[in-house]
N, C-alpha and C positions, 0 to 999 in steps of 0.2 A: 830283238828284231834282227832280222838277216841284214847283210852286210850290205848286200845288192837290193834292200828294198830300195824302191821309187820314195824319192823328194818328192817336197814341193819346196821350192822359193818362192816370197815373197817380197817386195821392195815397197816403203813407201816413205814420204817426206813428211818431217813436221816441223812446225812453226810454233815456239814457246809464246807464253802471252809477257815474259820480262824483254823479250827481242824482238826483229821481225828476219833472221838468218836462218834460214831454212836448215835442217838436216836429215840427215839420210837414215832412214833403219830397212836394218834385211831381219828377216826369220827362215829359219828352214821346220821342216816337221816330217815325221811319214803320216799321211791322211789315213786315217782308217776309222776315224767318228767317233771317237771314244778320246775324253780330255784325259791329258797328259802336261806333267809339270812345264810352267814354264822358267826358262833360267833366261836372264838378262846380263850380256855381258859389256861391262866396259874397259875401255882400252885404257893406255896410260900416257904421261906426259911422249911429245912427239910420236903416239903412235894413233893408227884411226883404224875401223872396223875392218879392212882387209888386209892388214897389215899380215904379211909375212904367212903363217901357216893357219890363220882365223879364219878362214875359210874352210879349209879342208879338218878343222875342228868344230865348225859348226854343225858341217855332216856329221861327223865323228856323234856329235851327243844327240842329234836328232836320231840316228839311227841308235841309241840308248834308247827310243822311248820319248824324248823331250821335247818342248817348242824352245827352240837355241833362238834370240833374239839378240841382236849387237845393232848398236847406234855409231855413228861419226860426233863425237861433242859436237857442239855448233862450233863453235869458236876453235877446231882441231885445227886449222889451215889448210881443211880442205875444203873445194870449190862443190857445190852440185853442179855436175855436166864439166867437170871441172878432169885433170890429167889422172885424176886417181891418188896423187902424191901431195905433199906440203907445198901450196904456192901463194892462200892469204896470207902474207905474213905479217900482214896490219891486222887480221882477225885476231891470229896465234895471239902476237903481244896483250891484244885486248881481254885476252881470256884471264877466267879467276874462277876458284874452287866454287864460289856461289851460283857464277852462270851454270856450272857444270852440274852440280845439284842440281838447279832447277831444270836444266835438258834432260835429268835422268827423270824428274817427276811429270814433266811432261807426255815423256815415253808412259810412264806408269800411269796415269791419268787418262791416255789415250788406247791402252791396253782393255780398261777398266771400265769405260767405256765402249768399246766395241771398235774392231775396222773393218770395215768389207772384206781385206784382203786377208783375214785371216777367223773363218767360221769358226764359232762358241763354241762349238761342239769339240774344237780338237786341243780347246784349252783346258783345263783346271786351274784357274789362279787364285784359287786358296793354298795352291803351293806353288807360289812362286820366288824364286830364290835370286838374289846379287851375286852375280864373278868378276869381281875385279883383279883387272894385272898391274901391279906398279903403283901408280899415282891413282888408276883406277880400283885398287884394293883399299884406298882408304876412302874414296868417295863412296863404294860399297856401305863400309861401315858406317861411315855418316848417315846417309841414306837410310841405311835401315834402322839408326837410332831414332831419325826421326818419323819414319812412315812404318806404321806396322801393316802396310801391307803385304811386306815383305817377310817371310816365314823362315829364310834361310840365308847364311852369309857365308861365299866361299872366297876366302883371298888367294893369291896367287904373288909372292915373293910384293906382298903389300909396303907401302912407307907406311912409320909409325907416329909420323905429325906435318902438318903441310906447311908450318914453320919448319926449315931444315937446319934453324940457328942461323942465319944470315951474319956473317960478320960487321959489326958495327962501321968498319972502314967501309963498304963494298953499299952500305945503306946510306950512306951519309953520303959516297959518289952517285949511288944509284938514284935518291931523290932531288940531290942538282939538277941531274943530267935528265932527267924522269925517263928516263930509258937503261939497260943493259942488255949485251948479246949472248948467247948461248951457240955453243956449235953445234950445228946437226952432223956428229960425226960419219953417219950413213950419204948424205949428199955434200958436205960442205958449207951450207948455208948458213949464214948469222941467225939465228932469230933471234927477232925482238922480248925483252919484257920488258911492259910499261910499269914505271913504280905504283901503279892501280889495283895491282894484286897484292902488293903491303895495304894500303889504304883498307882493299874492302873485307884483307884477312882482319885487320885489326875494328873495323866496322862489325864484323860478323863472328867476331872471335870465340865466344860460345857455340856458335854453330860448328865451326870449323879447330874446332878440340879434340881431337882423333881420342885423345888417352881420356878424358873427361866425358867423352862420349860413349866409349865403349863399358869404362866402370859403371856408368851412372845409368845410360840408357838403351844400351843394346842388350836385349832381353833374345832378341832370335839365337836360334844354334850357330853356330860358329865353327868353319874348317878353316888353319891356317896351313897353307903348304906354302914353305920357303926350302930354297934349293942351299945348301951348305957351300955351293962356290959363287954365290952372286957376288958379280962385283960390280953394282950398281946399289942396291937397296942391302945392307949388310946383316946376316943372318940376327944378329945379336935385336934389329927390328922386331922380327918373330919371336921370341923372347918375350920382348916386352907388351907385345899384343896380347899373350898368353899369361903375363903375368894379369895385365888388366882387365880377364876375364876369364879365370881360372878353370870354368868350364868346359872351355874354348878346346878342340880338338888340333892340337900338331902335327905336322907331318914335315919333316926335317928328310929331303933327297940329295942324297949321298951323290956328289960329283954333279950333281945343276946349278947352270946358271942363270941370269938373269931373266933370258928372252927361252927358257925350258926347251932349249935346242934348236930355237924356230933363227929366221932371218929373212929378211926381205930381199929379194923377191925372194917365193919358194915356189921350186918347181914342181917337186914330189908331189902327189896324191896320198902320199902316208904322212901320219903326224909324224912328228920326231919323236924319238923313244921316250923322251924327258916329258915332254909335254903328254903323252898318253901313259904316263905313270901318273902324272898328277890328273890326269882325266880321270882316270880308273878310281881313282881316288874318292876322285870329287862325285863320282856317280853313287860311289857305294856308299857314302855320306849321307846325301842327297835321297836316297831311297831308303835310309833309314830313319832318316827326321820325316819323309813324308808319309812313311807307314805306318807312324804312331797315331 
């Protein structure tokens, strides 16, 4: 498609039936009446749907041909009608990998279903694929171990278990205290974690098995692209994704890091170079699992 074809956006809210906290989903597409894949993408810890250059990447794969759909977790810290940035940050603490499952199958449920704001006709979702970045690369993979509606799984510099090893001192202060802080080094802010996300990891702990998930039950195709300078989620991750499913396609970019050149706020209208290498990638993937 031309570079300069005509969008559409679309914006709409939903409400899971595990909560009653609204959140936000956008789509873009070029209309022209004829279904095209849809890719769902989700964000990663302290990040939310417009974060930094996800925007001006949503265009970017719509005009591939795609419906590019990205949600706000509920539980992200962000408000509806709210600054645009992190400021629940008694929702943030209350988050855990299970709401966030469940907000991604709500999205898919409500895809599946039908919206108004987005006619049948310009979908296909018998091919529809997970992009997750970060924290949202392994809820990706959950997700599609569990729901095979999902036909496709592209990570993006993913973590490779949602246990990070917690040290036993840091567990043992952290369930006294039933809280701990994390800095948001982008504004400063403390945020909270409630000890609730040990609790419901270790409640839901088969579910939330990244490497037991992907040996045992992730059947869909498989892109990992990991950046060889992250230094947040460390390559030797991808690796071990790869070893857990041997099928699994790598893609190892020379000199990226964490956030694929992006940062909040972004003012360009171009992706970063980093980040449309691994587009590029992820498209040519992507059109070849769905042209089989």
């Amino acid at each position: 498609m031309s570079a300069s074809a005509p969008l559409t956006k679309v914006e709409f809210l939903l409400t899971a039936p595990h909560h009653n906290r609204p959140f936000a989903i956008d789509a873009r597409y070029v209309p022209n009446g004829r279904p095209k894949p849809v890719l769902v993408f989700i964000h990663g810890f302290k990040g939310f749907k417009d974060w930094g250059h996800f925007n001006v990447m949503a265009d970017w794969f719509a005009r591939q041909g795609f419906v590019f759909v990205k949600l706000n977790l509920s539980h992200n810290g962000l408000v509806v009608g709210g600054t645009g940035d992190l400021e629940d940050l008694e929702a943030f603490g209350q988050n855990n990998f299970s709401l966030e499952l469940d907000d991604i199958g709500a999205l898919l449920d409500a895809l599946f279903r039908g919206r108004p704001e987005l006619p049948a006709a310009e979908l296909s979702l018998d091919c529809l694929a997970l992009i997750g970045h970060s924290r949202g690369g392994g809820l990706a993979l959950l997700k599609a171990a569990e729901d095979k509606r999902v036909k496709a799984v592209v990570t993006w510099a993913a973590i490779g278990n949602v246990n990070p090893g917690w040290p036993e001192a840091l567990m043992q202060h952290w369930q006294q205290q039933g809280v701990f802080h994390v800095e948001n080094t982008r504004t400063g802010q403390q945020l909270p974690l409630y000890f609730q996300i040990v609790e419901d990891y270790h409640r839901n702990r088969l579910r939330l098995d990244i490497p037991h998930n992907v040996r045992r039950k992730l059947r869909q195709p498989l892109l990992i692209a990991h950046g060889d300078q992250d230094e947040t989620v460390p390559l030797a991750r991808a690796h071990e994704l790869k070893k857990h499913k041997p099928d699994a396609e790598l893609l190892i970019l020379p000199g990226v890091t964490h956030n694929f050149g992006g940062a909040h706020p972004w003012q360009s209208e171009e992706l970063p170079a980093e980040s449309e290498q691994a587009a590029e990638a992820t498209v040519e993937f992507l059109r070849r699992v769905f042209s089989t």
